[in-house]
C-alpha positions in Angstrom: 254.1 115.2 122.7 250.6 115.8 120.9 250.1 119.6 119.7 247.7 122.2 122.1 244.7 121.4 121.7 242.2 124.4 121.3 241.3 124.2 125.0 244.9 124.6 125.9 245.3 127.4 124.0 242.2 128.9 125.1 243.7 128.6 128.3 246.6 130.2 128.1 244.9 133.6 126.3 242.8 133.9 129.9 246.1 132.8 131.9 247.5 135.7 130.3 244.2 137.8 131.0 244.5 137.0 134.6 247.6 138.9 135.3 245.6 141.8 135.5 242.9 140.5 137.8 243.5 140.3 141.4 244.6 137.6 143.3 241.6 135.7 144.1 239.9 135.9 141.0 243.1 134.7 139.2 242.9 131.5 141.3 239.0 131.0 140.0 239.8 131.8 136.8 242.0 128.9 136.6 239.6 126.7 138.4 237.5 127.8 135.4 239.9 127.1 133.0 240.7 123.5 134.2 236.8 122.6 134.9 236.4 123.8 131.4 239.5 121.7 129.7 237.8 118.9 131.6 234.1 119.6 130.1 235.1 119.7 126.9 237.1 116.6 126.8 234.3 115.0 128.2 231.9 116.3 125.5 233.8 115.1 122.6 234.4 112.0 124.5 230.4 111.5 124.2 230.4 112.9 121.0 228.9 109.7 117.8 231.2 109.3 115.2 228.9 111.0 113.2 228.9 114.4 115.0 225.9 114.7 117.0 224.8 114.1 120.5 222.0 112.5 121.9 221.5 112.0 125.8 219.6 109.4 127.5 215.7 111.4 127.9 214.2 110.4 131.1 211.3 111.1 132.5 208.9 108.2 134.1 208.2 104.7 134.2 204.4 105.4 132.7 206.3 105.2 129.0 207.8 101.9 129.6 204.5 100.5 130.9 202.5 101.9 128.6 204.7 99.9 125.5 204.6 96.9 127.8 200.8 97.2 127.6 201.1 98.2 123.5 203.2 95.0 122.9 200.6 93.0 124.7 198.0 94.0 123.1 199.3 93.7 119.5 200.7 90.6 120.4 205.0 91.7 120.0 206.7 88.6 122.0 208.5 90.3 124.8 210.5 87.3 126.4 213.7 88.6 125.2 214.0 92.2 126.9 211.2 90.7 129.7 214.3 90.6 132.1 215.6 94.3 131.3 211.6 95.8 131.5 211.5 94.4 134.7 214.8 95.5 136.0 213.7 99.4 135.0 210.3 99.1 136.8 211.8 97.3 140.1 214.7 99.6 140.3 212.3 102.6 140.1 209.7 101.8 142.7 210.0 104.0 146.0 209.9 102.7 149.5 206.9 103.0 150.0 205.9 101.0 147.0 205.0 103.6 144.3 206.6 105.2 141.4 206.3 108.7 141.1 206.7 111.2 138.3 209.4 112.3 138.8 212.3 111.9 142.0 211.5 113.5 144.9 208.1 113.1 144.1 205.1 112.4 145.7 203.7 109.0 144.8 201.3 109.0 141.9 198.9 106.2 141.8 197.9 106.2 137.7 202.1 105.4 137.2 201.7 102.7 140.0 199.1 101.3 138.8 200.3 101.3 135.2 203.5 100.0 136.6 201.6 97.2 138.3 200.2 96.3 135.4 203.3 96.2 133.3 205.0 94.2 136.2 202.0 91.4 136.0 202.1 90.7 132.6 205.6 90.6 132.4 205.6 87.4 134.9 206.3 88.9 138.0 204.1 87.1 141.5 201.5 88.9 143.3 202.8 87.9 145.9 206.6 89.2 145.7 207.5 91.9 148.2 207.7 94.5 145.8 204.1 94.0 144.5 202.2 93.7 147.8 204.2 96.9 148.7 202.6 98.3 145.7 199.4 97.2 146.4 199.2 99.0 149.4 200.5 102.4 148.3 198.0 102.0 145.5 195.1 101.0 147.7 196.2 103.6 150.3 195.6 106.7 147.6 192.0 105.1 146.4 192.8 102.0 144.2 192.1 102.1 140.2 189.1 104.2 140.4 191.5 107.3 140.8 193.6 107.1 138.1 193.5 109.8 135.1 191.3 109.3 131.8 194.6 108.0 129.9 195.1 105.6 132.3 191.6 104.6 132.2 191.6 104.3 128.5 194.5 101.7 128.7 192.9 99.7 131.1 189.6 99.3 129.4 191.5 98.0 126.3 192.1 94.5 128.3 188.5 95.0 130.6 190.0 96.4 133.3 188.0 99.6 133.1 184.3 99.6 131.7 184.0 101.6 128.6 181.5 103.0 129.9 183.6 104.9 132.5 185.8 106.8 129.4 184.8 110.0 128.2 183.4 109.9 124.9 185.8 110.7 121.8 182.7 110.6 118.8 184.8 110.4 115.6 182.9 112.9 114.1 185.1 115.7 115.9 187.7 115.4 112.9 184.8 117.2 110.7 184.8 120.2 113.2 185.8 123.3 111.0 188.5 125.5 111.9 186.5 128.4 112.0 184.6 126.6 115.3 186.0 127.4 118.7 186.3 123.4 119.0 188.4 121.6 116.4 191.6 119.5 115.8 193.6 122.2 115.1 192.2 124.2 117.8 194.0 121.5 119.8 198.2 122.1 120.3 200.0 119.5 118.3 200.7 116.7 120.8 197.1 116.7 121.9 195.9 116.0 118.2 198.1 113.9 117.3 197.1 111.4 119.8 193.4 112.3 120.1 193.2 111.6 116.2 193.8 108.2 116.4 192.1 107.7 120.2 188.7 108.3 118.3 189.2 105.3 116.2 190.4 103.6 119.9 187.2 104.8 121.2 184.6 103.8 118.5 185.7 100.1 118.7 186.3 100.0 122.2 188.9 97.3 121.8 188.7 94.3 124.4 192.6 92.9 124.5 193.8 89.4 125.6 195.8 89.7 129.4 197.9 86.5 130.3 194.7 85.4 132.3 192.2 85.6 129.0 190.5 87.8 127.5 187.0 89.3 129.2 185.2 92.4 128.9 185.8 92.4 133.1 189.0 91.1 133.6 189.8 90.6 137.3 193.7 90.5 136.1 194.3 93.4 138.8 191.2 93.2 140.7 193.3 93.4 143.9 194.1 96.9 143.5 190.4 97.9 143.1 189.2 98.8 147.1 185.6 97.9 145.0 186.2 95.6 142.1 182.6 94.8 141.6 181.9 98.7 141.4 184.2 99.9 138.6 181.9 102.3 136.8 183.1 105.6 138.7 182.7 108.4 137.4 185.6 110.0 135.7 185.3 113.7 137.1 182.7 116.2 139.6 179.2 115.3 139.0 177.2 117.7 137.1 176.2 119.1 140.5 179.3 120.0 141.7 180.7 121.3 138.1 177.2 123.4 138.7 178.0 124.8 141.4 181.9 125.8 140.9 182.4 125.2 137.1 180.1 126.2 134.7 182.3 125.5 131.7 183.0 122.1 133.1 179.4 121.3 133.3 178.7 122.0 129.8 181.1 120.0 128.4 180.0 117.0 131.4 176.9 117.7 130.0 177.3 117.3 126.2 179.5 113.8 127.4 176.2 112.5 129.3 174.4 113.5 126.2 176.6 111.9 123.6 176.9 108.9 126.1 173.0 108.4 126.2 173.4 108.3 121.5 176.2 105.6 122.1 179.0 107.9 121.1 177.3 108.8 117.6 178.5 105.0 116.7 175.6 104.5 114.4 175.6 108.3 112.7 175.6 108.0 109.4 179.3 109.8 109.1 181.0 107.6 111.2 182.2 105.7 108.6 183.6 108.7 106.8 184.7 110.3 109.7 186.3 106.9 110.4 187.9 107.0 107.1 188.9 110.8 107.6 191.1 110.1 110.8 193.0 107.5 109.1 193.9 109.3 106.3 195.2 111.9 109.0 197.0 109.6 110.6 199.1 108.1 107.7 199.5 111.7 105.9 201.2 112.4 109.5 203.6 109.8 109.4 207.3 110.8 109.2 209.7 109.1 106.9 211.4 107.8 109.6 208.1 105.9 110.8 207.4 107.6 113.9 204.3 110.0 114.7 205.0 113.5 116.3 208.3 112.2 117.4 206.3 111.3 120.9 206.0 107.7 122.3 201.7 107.7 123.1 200.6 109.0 119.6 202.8 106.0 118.4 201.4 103.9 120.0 197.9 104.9 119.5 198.4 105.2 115.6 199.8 101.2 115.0 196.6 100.5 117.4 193.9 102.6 115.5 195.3 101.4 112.1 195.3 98.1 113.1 191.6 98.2 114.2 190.6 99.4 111.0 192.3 96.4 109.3 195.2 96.8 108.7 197.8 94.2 109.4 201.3 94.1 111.7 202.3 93.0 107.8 202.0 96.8 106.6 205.2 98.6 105.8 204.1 101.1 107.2 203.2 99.8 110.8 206.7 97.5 110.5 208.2 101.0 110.3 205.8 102.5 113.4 207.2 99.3 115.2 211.2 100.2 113.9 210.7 103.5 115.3 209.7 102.9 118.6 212.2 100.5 118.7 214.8 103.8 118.3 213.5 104.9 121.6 214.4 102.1 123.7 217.6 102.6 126.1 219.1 99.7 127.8 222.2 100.1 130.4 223.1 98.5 133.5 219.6 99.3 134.7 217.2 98.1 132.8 215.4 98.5 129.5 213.2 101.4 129.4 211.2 103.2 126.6 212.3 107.3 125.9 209.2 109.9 125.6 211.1 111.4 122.8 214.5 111.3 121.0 216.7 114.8 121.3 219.6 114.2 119.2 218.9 117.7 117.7 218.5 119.2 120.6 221.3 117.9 122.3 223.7 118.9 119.2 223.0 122.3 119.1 223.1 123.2 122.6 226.8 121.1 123.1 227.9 122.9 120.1 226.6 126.1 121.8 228.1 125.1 124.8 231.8 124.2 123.6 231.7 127.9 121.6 230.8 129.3 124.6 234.0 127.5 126.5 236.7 128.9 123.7 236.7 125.7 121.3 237.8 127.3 118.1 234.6 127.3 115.6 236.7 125.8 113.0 237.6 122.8 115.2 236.9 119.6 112.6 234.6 118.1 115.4 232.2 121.5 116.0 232.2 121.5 111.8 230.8 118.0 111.8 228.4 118.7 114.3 227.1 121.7 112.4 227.1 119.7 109.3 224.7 117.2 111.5 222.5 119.6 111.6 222.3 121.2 108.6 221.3 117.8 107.0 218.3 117.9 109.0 217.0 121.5 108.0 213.8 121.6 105.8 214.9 123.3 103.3 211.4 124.3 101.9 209.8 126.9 103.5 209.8 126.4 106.9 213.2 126.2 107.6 212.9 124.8 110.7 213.8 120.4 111.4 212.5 117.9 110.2 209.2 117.1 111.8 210.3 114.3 114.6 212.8 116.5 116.2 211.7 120.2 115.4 210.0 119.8 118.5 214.0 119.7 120.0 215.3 122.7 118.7 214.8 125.4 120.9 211.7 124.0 122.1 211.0 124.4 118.2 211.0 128.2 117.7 214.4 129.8 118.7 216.5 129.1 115.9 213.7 127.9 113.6 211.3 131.3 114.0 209.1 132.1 110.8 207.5 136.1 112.0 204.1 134.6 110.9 204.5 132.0 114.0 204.3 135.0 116.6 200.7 134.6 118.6 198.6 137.5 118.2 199.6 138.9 122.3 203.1 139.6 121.1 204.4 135.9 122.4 205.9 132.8 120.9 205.1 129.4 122.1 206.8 125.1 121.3 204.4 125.0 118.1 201.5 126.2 117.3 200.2 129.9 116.2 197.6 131.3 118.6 197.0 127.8 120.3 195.1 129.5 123.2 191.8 128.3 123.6 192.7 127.5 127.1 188.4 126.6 127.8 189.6 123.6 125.8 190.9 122.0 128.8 187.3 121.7 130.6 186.3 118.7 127.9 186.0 115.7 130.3 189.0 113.6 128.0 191.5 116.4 129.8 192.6 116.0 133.2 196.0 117.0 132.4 195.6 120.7 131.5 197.5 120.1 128.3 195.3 120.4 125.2 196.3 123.8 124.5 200.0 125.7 123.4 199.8 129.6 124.6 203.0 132.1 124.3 205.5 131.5 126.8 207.9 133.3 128.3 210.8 131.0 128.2 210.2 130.8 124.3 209.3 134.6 123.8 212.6 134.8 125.3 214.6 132.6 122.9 213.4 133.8 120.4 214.0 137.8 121.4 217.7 136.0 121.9 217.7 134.7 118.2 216.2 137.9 117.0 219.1 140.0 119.1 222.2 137.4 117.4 220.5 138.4 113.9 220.8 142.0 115.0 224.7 142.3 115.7 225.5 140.3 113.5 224.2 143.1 111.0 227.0 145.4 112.4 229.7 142.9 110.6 227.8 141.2 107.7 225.1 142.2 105.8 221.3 141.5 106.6 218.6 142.6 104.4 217.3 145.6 105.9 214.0 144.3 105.4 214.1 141.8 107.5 215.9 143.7 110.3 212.6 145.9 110.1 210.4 142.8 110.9 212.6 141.6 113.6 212.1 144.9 115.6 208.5 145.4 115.0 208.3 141.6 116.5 211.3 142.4 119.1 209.1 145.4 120.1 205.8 143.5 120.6 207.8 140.5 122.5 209.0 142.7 124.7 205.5 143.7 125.6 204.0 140.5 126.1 207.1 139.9 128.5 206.5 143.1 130.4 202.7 142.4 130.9 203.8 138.5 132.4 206.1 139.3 134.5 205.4 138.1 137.8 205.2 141.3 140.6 208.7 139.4 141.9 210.4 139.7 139.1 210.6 136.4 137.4 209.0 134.4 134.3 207.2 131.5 134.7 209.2 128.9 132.7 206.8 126.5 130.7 209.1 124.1 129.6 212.0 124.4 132.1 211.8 124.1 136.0 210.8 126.9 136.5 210.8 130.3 137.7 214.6 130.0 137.3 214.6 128.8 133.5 211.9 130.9 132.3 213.8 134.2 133.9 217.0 133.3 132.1 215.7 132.8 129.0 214.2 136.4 129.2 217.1 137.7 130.8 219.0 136.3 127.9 216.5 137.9 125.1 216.1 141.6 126.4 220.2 141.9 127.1 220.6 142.6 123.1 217.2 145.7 123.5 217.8 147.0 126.7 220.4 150.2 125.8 218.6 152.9 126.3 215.1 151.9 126.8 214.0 152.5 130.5 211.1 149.8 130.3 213.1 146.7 129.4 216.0 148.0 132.2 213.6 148.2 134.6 212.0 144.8 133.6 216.0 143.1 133.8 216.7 145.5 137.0 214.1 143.4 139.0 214.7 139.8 137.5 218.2 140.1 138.5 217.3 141.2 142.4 215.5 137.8 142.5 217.5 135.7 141.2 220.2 137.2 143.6 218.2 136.9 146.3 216.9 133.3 145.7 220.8 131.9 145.2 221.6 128.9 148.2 224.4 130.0 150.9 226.7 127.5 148.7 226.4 129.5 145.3 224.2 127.7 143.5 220.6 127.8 142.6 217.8 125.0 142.7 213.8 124.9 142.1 211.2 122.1 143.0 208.9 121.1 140.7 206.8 122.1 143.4 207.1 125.7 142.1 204.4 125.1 139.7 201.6 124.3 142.1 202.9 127.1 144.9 205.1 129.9 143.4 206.1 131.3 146.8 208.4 128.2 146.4 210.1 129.7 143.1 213.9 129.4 143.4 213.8 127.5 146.7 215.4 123.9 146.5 218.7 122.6 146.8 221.4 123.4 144.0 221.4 121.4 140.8 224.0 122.1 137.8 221.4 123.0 135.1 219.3 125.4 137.2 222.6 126.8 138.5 224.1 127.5 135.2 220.8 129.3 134.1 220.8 131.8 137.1 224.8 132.7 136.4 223.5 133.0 132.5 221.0 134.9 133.2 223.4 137.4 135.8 225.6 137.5 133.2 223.8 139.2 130.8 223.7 142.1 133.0 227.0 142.0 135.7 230.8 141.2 135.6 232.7 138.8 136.6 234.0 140.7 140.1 230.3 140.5 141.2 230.0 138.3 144.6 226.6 136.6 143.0 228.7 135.0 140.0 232.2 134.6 141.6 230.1 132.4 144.2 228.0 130.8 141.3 230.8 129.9 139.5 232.9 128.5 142.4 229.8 126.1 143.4 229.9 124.5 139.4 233.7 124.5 139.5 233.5 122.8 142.9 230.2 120.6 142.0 231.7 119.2 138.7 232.1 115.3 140.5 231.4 113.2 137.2 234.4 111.8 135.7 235.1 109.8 132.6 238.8 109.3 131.7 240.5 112.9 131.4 237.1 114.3 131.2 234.6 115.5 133.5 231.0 116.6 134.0 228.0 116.9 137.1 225.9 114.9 137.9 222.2 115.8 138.2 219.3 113.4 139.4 216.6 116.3 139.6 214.4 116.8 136.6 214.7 119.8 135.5 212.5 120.0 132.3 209.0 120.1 131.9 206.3 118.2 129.4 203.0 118.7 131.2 203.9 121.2 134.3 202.0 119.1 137.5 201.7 115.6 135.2 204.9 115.4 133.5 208.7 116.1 133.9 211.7 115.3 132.3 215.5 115.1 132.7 217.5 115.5 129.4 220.7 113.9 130.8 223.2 116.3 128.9 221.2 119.8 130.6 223.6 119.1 133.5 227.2 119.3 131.4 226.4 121.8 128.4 224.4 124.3 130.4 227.3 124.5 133.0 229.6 124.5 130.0 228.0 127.7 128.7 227.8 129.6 131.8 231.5 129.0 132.6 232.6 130.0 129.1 230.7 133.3 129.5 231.7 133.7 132.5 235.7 133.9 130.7 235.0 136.0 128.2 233.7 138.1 131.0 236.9 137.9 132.4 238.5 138.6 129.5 236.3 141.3 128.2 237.3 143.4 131.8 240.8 142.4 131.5 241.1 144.2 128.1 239.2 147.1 129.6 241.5 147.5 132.3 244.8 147.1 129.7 243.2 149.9 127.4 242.8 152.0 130.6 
C-alpha cells in the first residue's frame, strides 16, 4: 500500500478538527476534504513534466480567422490544418448563423463576417447550409458596412474594403513626443504595440491575392454587402452629429478628413524616416522567443509591416514571428484554433496558490518544481517582474511583480502602464473599441494591497527592511484611497479584467483584510462589499455575473452560478466571516456539490461561461483552469477556517 499522500494527511488533521464542530458542519467538512483530495489529484494529473501549467485560453473565433486571413496573405500553405480551422469555425457558429464573442452572446457581425471570410478561403461552398445561415444573420444586422475599424482594415488588405473607408494612421505619429498629450506611449501597451506596425499597414495600403484574384474591389464576399457597389461608408457619426453630441469626437473626425484630403502625409518628407523609425520599434520589441507583446494581432501585424518594407519570409527573425504563433495554436477533438495569448505563468502561480491553499505541504517535490518554473522566468534585472511575453499573466502583471514607482498618480495600480489615463484618447476615429488607454483598477489596486499585506506579516516572522515596509504603507495608504473614492454607492468594485462586479469586489475584499484592524474607513468600505455580495448570492449557493454587467450595472451579480465567480464571492466572504456563517456553508456546499468534471481519481467543474475580460463590451475570455484553482483556493480557505475556529474552541 503506497504512503499518505499530503492530501491524506491534510485530511485527517481537519478530521480530527471536526470533532469539535457540530454535526452538520462535520459532514461538509468532509465533503470538503474529499472534493479537495479530488482537486488536487486532478491538478497534478494536468501538471507538464516540467512543472508548470498552462490551460487552453479561449476567447473567440475572430483570432483564428484573423491568422487564416494572415496566412493568406503571406502566402503559409494551409491545406494541412484546413480540415481542423474549419471544424473550430463550424462548431462555433450559433443557430442563428453568427458567432458571437463570447457564449451566451448576442451575435456580433465583425466575428461573422471575419468568420465568413475565413470559412471562404478555406474552401468551404457559398452555398452550404451553414454559410447561407450566415449570410443572413450578417445581412440581418447591416452587412459589411457595420463592422469595426479592425475588421475594416483586414478587409481592405484583399479589396474588400476601400482604403479610403480606414481611418488614417500617418506614420509620422511615432515622432510625437512624450511630453504631447498624443503619443505612442501615451497609448497602453497593447494599443501600441499593434498601432506601431498598422502605420506601416496603412502607408502601403497593401492589396492581397483572395482565392478568386487579386483586385483592389474584390467581389470575394460581395454577398454579404446589402450594397456592394456602395462600400465607401463612413466609418463613424458625421461631423454633424459628433457636433452636435461630441465635440472631442469631432475634432479628431476633423483632423482625419484633414489628413485624408494630404493623402495621409504619404509624400511628407519624414515619411521615410518615420517609416524607418517604426521598424526599428518593432524589431527592438521582439522577444527572444519571437513573439511581439505575447498577443496574437500585433503578431500578426509586425511579420506584415516588416514584410512590406522588404523584408523576406527568409528572415530569422520573421521565421521565428511565424514559430511563435505557431505556439499558440490548440488542436483537440474540436478543431484547430489560434490562442489570444499563452498563460503558462499565469496558470502556474495561481495552481501553486491554489494547492497551498488546499493543505499540499510547500515542500511537496511537485509545488518545488513549479516554483522553480517560475523563478527561471523572473527578470532578474531591475524589474523583477516576467519576462516580457507573459508578464502580462502574472497577476494581471502587477501583484506579485509591483515596483512602488508603477503606482498611478490617483493612488491606483493598473495591467501595465504608469499613469496610462488619457482616456480622450479613445475619441481618435482608429478606436471603436474603447481600449487605447490603461487607467488604475480596482481589481489590480486590490492585488496589489494583497501582495503589499503578505510582505507585511511576513515581517512579524522574518525580517524586512524597514525601509521598505515604510514605502509599502505610504502606497497601502494611498491605495486604499483610490479604492474608497471608486467604490460603487452598492458596495462593489468594478472588475476590469474579471467578470465583473464580483471579481473586482474580491480582489479588494482580499487587499484591505491585511489594513482594516482598527481603521473605521476601510471597515466600513469591507462592511458594505460584504452585504452585496451576500445579498447577490443564487438560492443554490453560488454566485454568477453576465457579461452583461458591464453595459447595465443594475445587473451586477445577477446570472446563473459558475465555479470561478462562485469561488471569488466565498474568497472574498472569507476575508471577513467564519466558517459557521449561512452565506459560506451554502457557498461551499454548491462547489462541493457542482464539482462534475472527472478525470481518473481526480476531479474538477466545468465552466462554459467566460469569465475574464480583454476589452470589457468587445472582448472576453475564459482561461480554462479559473474554474478548478479558483474553487481550489476558496475550499482550502475555507478549512483552515475550520481549523482556525476548531483551535479557538479547544483553547477555550
Amino acid at each position: 500500500m503506497s504512503a499518505p499522500t499530503a492530501t491524506a494527511q491534510k485530511a485527517q488533521i481537519v478530521d480530527r478538527g471536526d470533532s469539535n464542530v457540530e454535526l452538520g458542519e462535520s459532514l461538509l467538512g468532509s465533503e470538503v476534504v474529499r472534493a479537495l483530495s479530488m482537486a488536487i489529484r486532478y491538478a497534478f494529473d494536468m501538471m507538464n513534466s516540467d512543472g508548470h501549467w498552462r490551460g487552453e485560453l479561449l476567447s473567440n473565433v475572430t483570432i483564428t480567422a484573423e491568422h487564416i486571413l494572415f496566412c493568406q496573405a503571406v502566402g503559409v500553405d494551409l491545406s494541412a490544418d484546413s480540415a481542423a480551422y474549419k471544424k473550430y469555425l463550424l462548431s462555433q457558429q450559433r443557430r442563428d448563423g453568427s458567432w458571437g464573442i463570447a457564449p451566451d452572446y448576442p451575435g456580433d457581425v465583425s466575428t461573422s463576417a471575419e468568420a465568413y471570410l475565413a470559412l471562404k478561403i478555406l474552401g468551404v461552398s457559398a452555398a452550404t447550409l451553414e454559410m447561407q445561415q450566415a449570410r443572413d444573420f450578417i445581412s440581418r444586422v447591416g452587412g459589411v458596412a457595420k463592422v469595426r475599424v479592425i475588421s475594416r482594415i483586414y478587409f481592405a488588405q484583399f479589396g474588400l474594403f476601400p482604403w479610403e473607408a480606414v481611418p488614417q494612421l500617418p506614420a509620422e505619429f511615432i515622432f510625437m513626443p512624450s511630453q504631447l498629450p498624443i503619443n505612442v506611449y501615451a497609448l497602453s501597451s497593447w494599443a501600441r504595440s499593434l498601432i506601431i506596425p498598422l502605420l506601416i499597414i496603412r502607408h502601403h495600403q497593401p492589396i492581397y491575392a483572395l482565392p478568386n484574384g487579386r483586385t483592389a474591389s474584390n467581389d470575394f464576399i460581395d454577398e454579404i454587402w446589402l450594397d456592394a457597389k456602395n462600400k465607401m461608408v463612413p466609418h463613424g457619426p458625421t461631423l454633424l452629429e459628433l457636433w452636435r453630441n461630441d465635440t472631442l469626437g469631432c475634432i479628431f473626425g476633423v483632423l482625419d478628413k484633414v489628413l485624408c484630403s494630404l493623402g495621409g502625409l504619404r509624400r511628407f518628407p519624414l515619411r521615410g524616416s518615420a517609416r524607418r523609425q517604426c521598424v526599428n520599434w518593432i524589431l527592438e520589441h521582439q522577444e527572444n522567443s519571437g513573439d511581439w507583446a505575447g498577443i496574437i494581432p500585433p503578431m500578426h501585424a509586425s511579420i506584415l509591416a516588416l514584410l512590406l518594407e522588404d523584408f523576406t519570409m527568409g528572415d530569422p527573425r520573421l521565421r521565428r514571428g511565424l514559430s511563435a504563433i505557431e505556439q499558440f495554436a490548440w488542436q483537440d477533438e474540436d478543431g484547430k484554433r489560434i490562442q489570444a495569448c499563452i498563460s503558462p505563468v499565469w496558470d502556474t502561480v495561481l495552481m501553486t496558490r491554489g494547492l497551498c491553499d488546499a493543505g499540499v505541504d510547500k515542500n511537496d517535490e511537485r509545488l518545488q518544481r513549479a516554483v522553480e518554473w517560475c523563478k527561471t522566468r523572473q527578470q532578474l534585472g531591475q524589474e523583477g517582474d516576467w519576462q516580457p511575453s507573459i508578464r502580462q499573466l502574472i497577476f494581471r502583471g502587477t501583484s506579485d511583480t509591483v515596483d512602488f514607482g508603477d503606482a498611478n498618480s490617483d493612488g491606483g495600480w493598473a495591467a501595465f502602464d504608469v499613469n496610462n489615463n488619457k482616456l480622450f484618447l479613445n475619441k481618435i476615429p482608429f478606436c471603436d473599441m474603447n481600449n487605447l488607454c490603461d487607467p488604475s483598477s480596482a481589481d489590480v489596486t486590490g492585488r496589489v494591497l494583497e501582495a503589499f499585506g503578505l510582505m507585511a506579516h511576513t515581517s512579524y516572522h522574518e525580517h524586512v527592511d524597514p525601509s521598505l515596509l515604510s514605502r509599502i504603507t505610504n502606497a497601502s495608504d494611498r491605495a486604499i484611497t483610490y479604492l474608497a473614492q471608486t467604490q460603487e454607492s452598492c458596495g462593489t468594485w468594478y472588475g476590469r479584467w474579471g467578470v465583473n462586479y464580483i471579481y473586482g469586489t474580491s480582489n479588494v475584499l482580499c487587499g484591505l483584510v491585511y489594513f482594516s484592524k482598527d481603521r473605521r474607513l476601510v471597515q466600513d468600505l469591507v462592511d458594505s462589499a460584504i452585504d452585496w455580495l451576500k445579498r447577490t448570492q443564487n438560492a443554490e449557493g453560488g454566485w454568477g455575473e453576465g457579461l452583461g454587467s458591464y453595459q447595465d450595472p443594475a445587473r451586477a451579480g445577477r446570472a446563473p452560478s459558475t465555479p470561478s465567480q462562485t469561488a471569488w464571492a466565498l474568497m472574498g466572504l472569507l476575508t471577513q466571516l467564519g466558517p459557521n456563517d449561512d452565506a459560506i456553508k451554502k457557498g461551499v456546499t454548491h462547489l462541493v456539490h457542482s464539482q462534475t468534471k472527472f478525470k481518473g481519481e481526480g476531479a474538477s467543474w466545468q465552466e462554459r461561461q467566460h469569465t475574464a475580460t480583454g476589452f470589457p463590451g468587445h472582448f472576453y475570455l475564459n482561461y480554462t483552469f479559473y474554474r478548478h484553482y479558483f474553487p481550489v483556493m476558496a475550499l482550502g480557505r475555507y478549512m483552515e477556517k475550520v481549523r482556525a475556529s476548531n483551535e479557538k474552541r479547544d483553547i477555550k
